[in-house]
LOLUMTOR-12821 format. One line per field, with one value per residue (C-alpha): residue number from 1; y, x, z. Coordinates in steps of 0.001 Angstrom, whole numbers, plus 524288, in hexadecimal, padded with zeros to 5 digits. Example, Ala and Ser with C-alpha at 12.3 -4.5 7.8 and 13.67 -1.06 7.14 Angstrom:
// LOLUMTOR-12821
nuza	(1,2) $
py	(7EE6C,7FBDC) $
px	(8300C,83566) $
pz	(81E78,81BE4) $
//
This chain:
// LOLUMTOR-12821
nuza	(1,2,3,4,5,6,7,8,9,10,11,12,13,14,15,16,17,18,19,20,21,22,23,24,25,26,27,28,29,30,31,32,33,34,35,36,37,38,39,40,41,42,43,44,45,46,47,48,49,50,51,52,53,54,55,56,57,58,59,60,61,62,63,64,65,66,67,68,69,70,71,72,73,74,75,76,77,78,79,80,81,82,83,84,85,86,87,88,89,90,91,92,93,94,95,96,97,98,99,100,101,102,103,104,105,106,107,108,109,110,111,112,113,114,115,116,117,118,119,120,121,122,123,124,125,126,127,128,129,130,131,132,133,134,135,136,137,138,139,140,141,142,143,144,145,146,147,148,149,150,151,152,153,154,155,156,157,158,159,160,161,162,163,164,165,166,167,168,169,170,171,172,173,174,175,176,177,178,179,180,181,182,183,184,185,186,187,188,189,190,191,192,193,194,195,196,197,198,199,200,201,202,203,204,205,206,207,208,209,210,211,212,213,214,215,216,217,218,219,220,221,222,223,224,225,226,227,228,229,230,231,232,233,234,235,236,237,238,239,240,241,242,243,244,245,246,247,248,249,250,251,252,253,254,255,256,257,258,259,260,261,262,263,264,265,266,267,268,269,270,271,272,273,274,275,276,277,278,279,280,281,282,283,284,285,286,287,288,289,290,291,292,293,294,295,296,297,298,299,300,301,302,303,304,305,306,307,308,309,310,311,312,313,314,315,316,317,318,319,320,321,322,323,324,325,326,327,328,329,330,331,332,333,334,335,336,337,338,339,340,341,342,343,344,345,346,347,348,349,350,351,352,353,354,355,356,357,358,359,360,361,362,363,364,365,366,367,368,369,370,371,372,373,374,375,376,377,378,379,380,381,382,383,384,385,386,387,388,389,390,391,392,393,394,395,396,397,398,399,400,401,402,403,404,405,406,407,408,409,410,411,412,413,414,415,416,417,418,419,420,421,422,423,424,425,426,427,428,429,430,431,432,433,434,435,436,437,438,439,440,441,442,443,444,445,446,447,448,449,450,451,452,453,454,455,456,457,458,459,460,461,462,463,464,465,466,467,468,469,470,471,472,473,474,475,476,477,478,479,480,481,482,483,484,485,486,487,488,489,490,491,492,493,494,495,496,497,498,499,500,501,502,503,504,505,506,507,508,509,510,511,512,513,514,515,516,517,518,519,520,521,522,523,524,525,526,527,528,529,530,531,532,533,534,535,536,537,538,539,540) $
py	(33DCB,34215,34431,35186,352DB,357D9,35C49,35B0A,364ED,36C3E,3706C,375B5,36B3A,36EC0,37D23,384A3,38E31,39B94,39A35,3A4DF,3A271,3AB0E,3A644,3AC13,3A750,39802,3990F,39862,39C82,39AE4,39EF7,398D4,39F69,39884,3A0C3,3A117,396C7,39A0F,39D30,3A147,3A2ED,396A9,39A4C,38FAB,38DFC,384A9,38397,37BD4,3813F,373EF,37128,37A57,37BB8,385BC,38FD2,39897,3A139,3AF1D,3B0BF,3A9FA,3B2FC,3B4AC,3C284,3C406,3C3EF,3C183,3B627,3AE28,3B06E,3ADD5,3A2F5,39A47,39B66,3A9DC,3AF4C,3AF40,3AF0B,3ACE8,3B1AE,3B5FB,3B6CA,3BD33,3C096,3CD9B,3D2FC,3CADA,3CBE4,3C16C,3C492,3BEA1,3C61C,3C1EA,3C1C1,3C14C,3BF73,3C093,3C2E6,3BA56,3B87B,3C395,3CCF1,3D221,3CF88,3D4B5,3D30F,3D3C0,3D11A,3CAA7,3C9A2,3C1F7,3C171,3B1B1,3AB01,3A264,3ACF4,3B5FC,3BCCA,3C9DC,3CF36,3D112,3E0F9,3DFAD,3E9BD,3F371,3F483,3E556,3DFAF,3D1D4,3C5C0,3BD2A,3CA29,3C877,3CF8B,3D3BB,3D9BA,3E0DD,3E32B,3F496,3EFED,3F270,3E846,3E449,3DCEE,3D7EF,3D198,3CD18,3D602,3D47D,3DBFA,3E7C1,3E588,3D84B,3D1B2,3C499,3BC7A,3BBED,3C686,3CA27,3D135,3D41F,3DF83,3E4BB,3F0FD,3F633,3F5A2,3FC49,3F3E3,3F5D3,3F7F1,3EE1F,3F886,3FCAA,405A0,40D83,406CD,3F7B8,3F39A,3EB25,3E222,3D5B7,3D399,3C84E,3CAF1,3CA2D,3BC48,3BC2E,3B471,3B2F5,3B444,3BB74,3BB20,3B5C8,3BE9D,3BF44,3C836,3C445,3C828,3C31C,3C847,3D59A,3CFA9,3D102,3C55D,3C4BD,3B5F0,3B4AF,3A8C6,3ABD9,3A2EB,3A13C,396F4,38DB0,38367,38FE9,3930D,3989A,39FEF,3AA9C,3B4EA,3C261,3CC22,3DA66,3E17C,3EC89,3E646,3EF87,3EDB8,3E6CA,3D83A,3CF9F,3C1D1,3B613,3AF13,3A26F,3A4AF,39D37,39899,38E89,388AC,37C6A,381CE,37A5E,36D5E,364DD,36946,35B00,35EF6,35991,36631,3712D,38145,383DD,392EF,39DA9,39E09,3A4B7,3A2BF,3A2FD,3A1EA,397A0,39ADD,391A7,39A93,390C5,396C8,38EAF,39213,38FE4,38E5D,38815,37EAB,372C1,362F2,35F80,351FC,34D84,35803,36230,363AC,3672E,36613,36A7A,378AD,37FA1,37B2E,38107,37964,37E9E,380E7,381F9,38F7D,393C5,3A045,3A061,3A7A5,3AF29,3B338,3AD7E,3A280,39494,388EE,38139,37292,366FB,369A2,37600,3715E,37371,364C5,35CC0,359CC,361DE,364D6,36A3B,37709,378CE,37C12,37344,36AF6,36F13,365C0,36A69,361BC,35D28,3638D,35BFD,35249,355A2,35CF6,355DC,363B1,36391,3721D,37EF5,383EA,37E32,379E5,3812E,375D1,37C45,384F6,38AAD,3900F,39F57,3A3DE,3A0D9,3AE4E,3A69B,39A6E,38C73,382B6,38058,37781,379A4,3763E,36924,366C5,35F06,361D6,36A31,37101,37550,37D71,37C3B,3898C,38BC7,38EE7,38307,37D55,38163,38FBA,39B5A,39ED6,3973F,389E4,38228,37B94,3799A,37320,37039,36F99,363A6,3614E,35261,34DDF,342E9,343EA,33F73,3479D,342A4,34ADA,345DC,34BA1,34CF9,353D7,353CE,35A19,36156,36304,35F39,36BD5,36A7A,362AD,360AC,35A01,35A10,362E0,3623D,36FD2,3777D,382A8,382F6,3816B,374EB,36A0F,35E3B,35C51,35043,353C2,34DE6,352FE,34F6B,34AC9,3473F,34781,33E38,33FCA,33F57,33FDA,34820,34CB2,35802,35C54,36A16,36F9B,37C57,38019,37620,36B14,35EDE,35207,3489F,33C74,33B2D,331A1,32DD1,32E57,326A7,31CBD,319D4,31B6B,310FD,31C9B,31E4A,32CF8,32BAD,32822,33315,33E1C,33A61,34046,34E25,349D2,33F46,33C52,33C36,338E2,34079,33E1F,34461,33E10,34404,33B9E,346B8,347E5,34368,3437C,338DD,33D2C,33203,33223,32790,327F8,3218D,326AD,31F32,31C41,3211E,32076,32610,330CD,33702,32FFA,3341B,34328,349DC,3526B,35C8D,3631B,366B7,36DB4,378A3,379F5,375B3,380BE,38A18,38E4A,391CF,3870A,37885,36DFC,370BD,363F7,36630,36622,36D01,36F0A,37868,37914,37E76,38B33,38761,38D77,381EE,38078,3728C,36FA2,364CA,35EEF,35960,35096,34F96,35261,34AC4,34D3A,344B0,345B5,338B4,333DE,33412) $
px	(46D7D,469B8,47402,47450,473B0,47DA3,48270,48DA3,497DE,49AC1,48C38,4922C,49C1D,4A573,4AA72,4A339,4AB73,4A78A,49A00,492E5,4839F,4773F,46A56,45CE9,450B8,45278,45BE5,4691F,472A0,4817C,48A14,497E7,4A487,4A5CE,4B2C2,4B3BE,4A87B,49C41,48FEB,49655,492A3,48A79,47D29,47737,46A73,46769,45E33,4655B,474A7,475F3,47041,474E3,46F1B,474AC,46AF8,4748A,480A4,4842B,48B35,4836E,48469,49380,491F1,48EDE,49FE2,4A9D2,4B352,4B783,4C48E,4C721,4CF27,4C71C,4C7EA,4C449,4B724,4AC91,4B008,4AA6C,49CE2,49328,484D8,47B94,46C96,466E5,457D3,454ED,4611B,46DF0,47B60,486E7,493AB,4A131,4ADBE,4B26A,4C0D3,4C98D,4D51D,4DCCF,4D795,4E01E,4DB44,4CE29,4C2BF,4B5E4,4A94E,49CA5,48E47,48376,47593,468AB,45B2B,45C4A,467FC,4650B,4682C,46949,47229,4769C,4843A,48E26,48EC1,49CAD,4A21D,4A9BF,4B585,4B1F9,4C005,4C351,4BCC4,4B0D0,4A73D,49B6A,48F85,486E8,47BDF,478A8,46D0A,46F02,46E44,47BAE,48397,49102,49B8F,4A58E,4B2C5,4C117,4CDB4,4DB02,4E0FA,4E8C4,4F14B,4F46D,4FCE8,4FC1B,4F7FF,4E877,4E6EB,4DAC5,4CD01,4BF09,4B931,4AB40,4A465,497F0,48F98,4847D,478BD,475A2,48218,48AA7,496CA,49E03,49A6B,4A4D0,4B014,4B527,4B6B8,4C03D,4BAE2,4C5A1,4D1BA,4D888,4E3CA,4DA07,4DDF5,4E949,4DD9B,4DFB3,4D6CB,4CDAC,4BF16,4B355,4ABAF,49E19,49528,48C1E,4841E,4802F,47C28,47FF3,48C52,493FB,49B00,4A4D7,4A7F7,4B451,4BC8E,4CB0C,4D74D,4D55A,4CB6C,4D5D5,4DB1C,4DA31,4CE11,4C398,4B743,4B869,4B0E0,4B0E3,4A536,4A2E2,49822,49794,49A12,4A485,4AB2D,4B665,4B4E8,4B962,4BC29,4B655,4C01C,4BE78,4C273,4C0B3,4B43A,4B53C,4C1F1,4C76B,4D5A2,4DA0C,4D68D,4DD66,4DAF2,4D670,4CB40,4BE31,4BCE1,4C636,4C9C8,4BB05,4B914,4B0D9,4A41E,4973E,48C55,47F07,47477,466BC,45911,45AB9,46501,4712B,47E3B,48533,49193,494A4,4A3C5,4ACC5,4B426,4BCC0,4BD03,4CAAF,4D2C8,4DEA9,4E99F,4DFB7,4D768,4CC59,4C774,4B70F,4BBC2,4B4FD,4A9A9,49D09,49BDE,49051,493BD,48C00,49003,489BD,48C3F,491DE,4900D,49AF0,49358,49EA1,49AA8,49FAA,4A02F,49613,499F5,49D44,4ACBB,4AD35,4B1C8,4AA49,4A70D,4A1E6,496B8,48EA8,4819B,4757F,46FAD,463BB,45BC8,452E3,4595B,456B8,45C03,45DB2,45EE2,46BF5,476B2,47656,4800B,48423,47BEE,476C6,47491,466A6,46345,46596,46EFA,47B93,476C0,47D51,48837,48F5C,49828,4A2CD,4B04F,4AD25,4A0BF,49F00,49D53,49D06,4959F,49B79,490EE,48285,4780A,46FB8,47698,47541,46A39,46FFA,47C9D,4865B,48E48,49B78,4A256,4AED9,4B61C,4C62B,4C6B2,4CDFC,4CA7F,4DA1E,4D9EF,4D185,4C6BF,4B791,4B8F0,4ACB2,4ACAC,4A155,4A2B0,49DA8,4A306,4AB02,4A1D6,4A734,4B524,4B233,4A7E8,4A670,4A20B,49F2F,49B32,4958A,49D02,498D2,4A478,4AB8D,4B783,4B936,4CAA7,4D3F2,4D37C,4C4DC,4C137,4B569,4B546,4B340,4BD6A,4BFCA,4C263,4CA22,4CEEF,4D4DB,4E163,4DC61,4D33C,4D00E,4C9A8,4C516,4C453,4C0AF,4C8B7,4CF62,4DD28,4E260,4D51A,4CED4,4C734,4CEDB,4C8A8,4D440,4D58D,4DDC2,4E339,4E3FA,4EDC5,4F13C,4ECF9,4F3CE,4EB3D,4F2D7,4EB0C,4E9D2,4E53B,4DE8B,4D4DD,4D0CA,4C2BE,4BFB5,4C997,4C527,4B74A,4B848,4B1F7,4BA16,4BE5A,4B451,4A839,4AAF7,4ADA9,49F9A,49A2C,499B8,49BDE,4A03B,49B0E,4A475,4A291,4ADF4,4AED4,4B52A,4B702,4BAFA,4C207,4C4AE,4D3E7,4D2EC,4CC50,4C90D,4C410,4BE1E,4B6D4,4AD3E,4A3C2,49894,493B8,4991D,4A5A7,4B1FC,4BF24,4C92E,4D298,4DEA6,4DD08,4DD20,4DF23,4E09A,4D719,4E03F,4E0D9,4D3E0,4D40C,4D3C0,4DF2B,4E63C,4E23A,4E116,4D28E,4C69D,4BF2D,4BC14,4BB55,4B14E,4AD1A,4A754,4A915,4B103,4B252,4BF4D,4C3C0,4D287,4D1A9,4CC7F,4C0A6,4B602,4A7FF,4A7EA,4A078,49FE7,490F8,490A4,48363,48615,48F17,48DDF,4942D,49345,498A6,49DE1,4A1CA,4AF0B) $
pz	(1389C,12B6A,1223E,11CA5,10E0F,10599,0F7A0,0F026,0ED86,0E3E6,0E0A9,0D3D9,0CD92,0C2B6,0C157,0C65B,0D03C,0D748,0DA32,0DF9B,0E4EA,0E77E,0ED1E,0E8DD,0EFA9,0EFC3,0E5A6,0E372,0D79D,0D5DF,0CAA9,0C85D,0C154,0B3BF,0AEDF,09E9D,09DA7,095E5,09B19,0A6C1,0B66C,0B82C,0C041,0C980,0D044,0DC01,0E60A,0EF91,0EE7B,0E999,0DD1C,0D2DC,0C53C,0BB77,0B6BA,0AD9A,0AB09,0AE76,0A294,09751,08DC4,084DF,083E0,093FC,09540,08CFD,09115,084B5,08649,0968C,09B78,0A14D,0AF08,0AC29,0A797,0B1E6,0C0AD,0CF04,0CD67,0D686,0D6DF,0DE39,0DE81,0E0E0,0DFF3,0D306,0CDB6,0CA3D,0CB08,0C70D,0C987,0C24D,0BE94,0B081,0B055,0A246,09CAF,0A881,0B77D,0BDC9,0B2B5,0AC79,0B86A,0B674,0BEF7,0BA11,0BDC1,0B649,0BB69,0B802,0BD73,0BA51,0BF33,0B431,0AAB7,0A255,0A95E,0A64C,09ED4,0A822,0B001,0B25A,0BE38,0BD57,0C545,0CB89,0CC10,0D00D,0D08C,0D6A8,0D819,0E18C,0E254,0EFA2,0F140,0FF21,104CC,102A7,0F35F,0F007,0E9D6,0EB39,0E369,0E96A,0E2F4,0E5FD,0E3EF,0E101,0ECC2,0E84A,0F302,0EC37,0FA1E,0F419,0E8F7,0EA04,0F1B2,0EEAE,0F4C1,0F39D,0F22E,0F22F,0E85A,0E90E,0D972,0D493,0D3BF,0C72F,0BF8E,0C80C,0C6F7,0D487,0DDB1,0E556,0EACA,0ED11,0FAA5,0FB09,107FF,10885,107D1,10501,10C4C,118FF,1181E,10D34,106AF,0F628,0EBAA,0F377,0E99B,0E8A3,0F151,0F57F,0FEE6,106E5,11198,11E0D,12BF5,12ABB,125E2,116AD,1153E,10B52,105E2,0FBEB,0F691,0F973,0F5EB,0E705,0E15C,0E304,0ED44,0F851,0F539,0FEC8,104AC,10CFA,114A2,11856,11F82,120E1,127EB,11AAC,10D7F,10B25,118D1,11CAB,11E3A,12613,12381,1288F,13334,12C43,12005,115BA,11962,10FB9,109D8,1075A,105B8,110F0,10B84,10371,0F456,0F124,0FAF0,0F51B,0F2F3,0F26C,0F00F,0F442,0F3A2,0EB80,0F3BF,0F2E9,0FCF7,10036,108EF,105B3,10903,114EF,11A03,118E7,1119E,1063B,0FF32,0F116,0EB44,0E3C8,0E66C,0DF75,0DEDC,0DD28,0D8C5,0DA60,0D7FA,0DC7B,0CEB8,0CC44,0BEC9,0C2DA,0C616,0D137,0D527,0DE85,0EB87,0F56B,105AF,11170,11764,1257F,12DB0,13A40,1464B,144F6,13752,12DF3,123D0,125E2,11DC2,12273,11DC9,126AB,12503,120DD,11264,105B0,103D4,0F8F9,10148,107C6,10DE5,1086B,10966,10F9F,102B4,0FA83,0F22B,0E3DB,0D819,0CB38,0BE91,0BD70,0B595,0A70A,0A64F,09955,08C88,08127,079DE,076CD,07B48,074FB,080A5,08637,0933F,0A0CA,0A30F,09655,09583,08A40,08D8B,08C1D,08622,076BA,071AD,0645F,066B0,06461,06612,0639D,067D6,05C9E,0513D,053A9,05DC4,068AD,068EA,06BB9,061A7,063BF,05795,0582B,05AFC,05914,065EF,06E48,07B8F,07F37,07D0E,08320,07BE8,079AA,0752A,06FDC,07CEF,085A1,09185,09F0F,0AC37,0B2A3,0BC92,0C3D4,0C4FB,0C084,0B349,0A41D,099AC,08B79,07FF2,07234,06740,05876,0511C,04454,04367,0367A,036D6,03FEE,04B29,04C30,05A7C,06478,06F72,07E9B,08767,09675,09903,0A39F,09AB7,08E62,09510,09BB3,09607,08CE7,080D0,079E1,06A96,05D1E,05243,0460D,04691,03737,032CB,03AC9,04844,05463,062B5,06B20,078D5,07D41,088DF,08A3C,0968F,0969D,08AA4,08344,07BCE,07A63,07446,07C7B,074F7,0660F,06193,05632,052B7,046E8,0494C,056E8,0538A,047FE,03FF8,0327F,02DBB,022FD,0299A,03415,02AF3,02531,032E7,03775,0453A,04CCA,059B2,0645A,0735C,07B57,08982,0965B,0A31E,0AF25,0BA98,0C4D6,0C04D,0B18C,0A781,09D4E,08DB8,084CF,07705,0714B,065C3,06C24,07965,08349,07D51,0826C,07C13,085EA,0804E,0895E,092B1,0A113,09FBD,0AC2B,0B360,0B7DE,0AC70,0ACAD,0BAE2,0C15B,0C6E8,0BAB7,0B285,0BE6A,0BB51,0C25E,0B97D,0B631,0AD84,0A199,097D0,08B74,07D89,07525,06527,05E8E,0513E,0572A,050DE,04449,03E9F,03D5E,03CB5,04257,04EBE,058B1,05D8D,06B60,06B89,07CE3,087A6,09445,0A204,0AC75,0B9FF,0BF9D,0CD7A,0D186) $
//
């Protein structure tokens, strides 16, 4: 018997949580939530729900929405896109100023999923989170969002409700019909929603439970859009809450579906790889689902037990392969390439790839990795439990205060960073540990000394070239400096991974690595030139 080919979960590694899918043609596109991180709303194209290569950003632009000053597991959540006669459209939630208070939802649109897309039409009146769009077949168009009930029985009681819009001005029309209830099945968290159609048939799918270890998919159906629906007897279709949290994979939830050319159904949401203690350091990640109707016209999971599973089979499309995501960036081209991102979008810019061709410039701001605000950092995702990352590092300091580095970023409450500064007047290498909020040093180095480089021949040089290094061993992490390539001089030793997780800070994100450059509120026109930063993902 022939064995029948597979993929490996999560199609989407790293943190990349919420995704939301729409086919056109042969072709599919998914966006992801990316919360304070600049661009924002990651778009992907594939031709084989397997192979995913990014083609752009909803929000690429700094004065598209203003979020420079947002915690960072606010900013930009749970989008959704959808495709109608020629037309993109990404609907959002911006959420500031704390995650129980300001919430707006907006829509952007494009003719290119690929960009530009368009300044945000935000909606009147649109309360709550996770918005969805649907389009019916009588042209109207409906949005549909979660509630917080105003009966309020119990913590997380929440809703979704459903509002007609105009077409052109995306505003509502008439009243809200508010079509489920939470309290149907005391579920929590109620959001996430999504209309389809199918057979005569609206089908209602939502994530209930909170994007946490009770996490879920559930379904709902209604003969009129704005009737009452009832809710599928098998709810959650897909959950792993009864499993053991060290599951492969776990709190599995947030799903958006869609139906191939060939007629077959496949599921998209997030979902987590844990370690021991229950971390997870890579955030929430996009794993892909068989899904197939049943006679009694309710969706099932369609995988061998029922599980979301690291393996899985193939869909019945042509497999398409794109180029492979860069392993690192050597900064030879006039753009920062797609893997980058900064921490809020730099309405002042703080880096350049022309000033010195090749290389990256970072300027070094007063704004600190530990406190709200935009950092010179720019980073890329965690993407293997298990990984190294090494950066080449030209930099002088001018005064003691001045740094650049690498950082291994949760927050700024949560995270490492691997410095060189001046300590008495002479260059030190430091790492810091930063946990809630508080930056204690970990372990100093001294350059020069080390190096066999006296104080006099390196003050002769603008910059010194530094190798700083990060490597990831599922539930630590290990930092190292060298000043040829391949060396590596251990500093901290082995500092743990927790610190760096989800669950420890509480957030909807992951793990960023990248480098960093802060004069510690000092005005400065010193820089920091990165020649090459390298990732690789390693076996565990």
């Amino acid at each position: 018997m022939k064995k029948e080919k597979t993929f490996h979960n999560p199609i989407l590694s790293g943190f990349y949580p919420d995704p939301s899918i729409c086919r056109v043609a042969e072709d599919y596109y998914m966006v992801t939530s990316s919360f304070v991180y600049y661009p924002g709303l990651p778009v992907f194209h594939s031709k084989d729900l397997v192979h995913w290569e990014q083609i752009g950003h909803c929000i690429h632009r700094t004065d598209q929405l203003d979020y420079k000053n947002c915690e960072t597991s606010l900013g930009l959540w749970a989008p959704t896109i959808r495709y109608h006669e020629g037309i993109f459209y990404v609907i959002n939630t911006f959420v500031s100023e704390g995650r129980e208070a300001k919430r707006e939802n907006y829509i952007v649109t494009a003719q290119n999923p690929a960009g530009p897309w368009s300044n945000p039409i935000f909606i009147e009146g649109a309360d709550g989170i996770d918005p969805s769009l649907f389009f019916d077949d009588d042209g109207k168009v409906w949005y549909t969002g979660n509630f917080i009930s105003r009966e309020c029985l119990y913590e997380g009681h929440h809703g979704i409700y459903l509002c007609e819009l105009d077409s052109e001005g995306f505003q509502i029309i008439g009243e809200k019909h508010f079509i489920w209830d939470g309290k149907i099945s005391r579920g929590k968290w109620l959001e996430a929603p999504h209309i389809y159609k199918k057979d005569g048939w609206y089908y209602l799918m939502a994530a209930e439970g909170g994007t946490f270890t009770n996490h879920s998919v559930m379904m709902a159906r209604s003969r009129r859009i704005d009737g009452e629906y009832e809710v599928c007897p098998r709810n959650p279709i897909v959950t792993h809450r009864h499993l053991s949290l060290m599951h492969e994979i776990a709190v599995v939830g947030h799903g958006d579906i869609v139906e191939t050319q060939e007629g077959e159904w496949w599921m998209v949401l997030l979902g987590v790889r844990p370690y021991e203690g229950f971390h997870f350091n890579l955030g929430r990640e996009t794993f892909l689902v068989p899904i197939e109707w049943q006679e009694d016209g309710w969706p099932l999971l369609k995988t061998e037990n029922g599980l979301v599973n690291e393996r899985e089979r193939l869909p019945k499309l042509p497999r398409t392969v794109f180029p492979p995501q860069p392993l690192g960036d050597n900064f030879e081209e006039s753009e920062l390439g797609m893997i980058w991102n900064t921490v809020h979008p730099p309405v002042v810019p703080f880096y350049s790839l022309t000033e010195k061709r090749g290389y990256l410039r970072l300027y070094l701001k007063k704004e600190v990795l530990h406190e709200i605000g935009t950092p010179a950092y720019i980073g890329r995702r965690q993407q293997h439990k298990a990984f190294l990352a090494v950066a080449a590092m030209d930099f002088q300091p001018g005064r003691e205060g001045e740094e650049a580095g690498i950082a291994a970023l949760q927050d700024d409450r949560f995270h490492y960073s691997l410095v060189k500064t001046l300590n008495g007047g002479r260059a030190v290498v430091r790492l810091y540990q930063t946990e809630g909020a508080v930056r204690k040093l970990v372990e100093e180095a001294e350059i020069e000394a080390e190096a066999g480089i006296g104080a006099d021949a390196a003050s002769d040089r603008r910059a010194d070239r530094l190798y700083l290094a990060v490597q990831g061993e599922r539930d630590f992490y290990r930092f190292y400096y060298g000043f040829q390539e391949r060396e590596r001089r251990p500093i901290g030793g082995q500092m743990p991974g927790a610190l760096l997780s989800s669950n420890t800070n509480e957030g909807f994100t992951g793990t960023y690595l990248g480098m960093y450059a802060s004069s510690n509120g000092m005005e400065t026109e010193n820089y920091a030139d990165f020649d090459w930063f390298q990732y690789w993902g390693m076996e565990e």
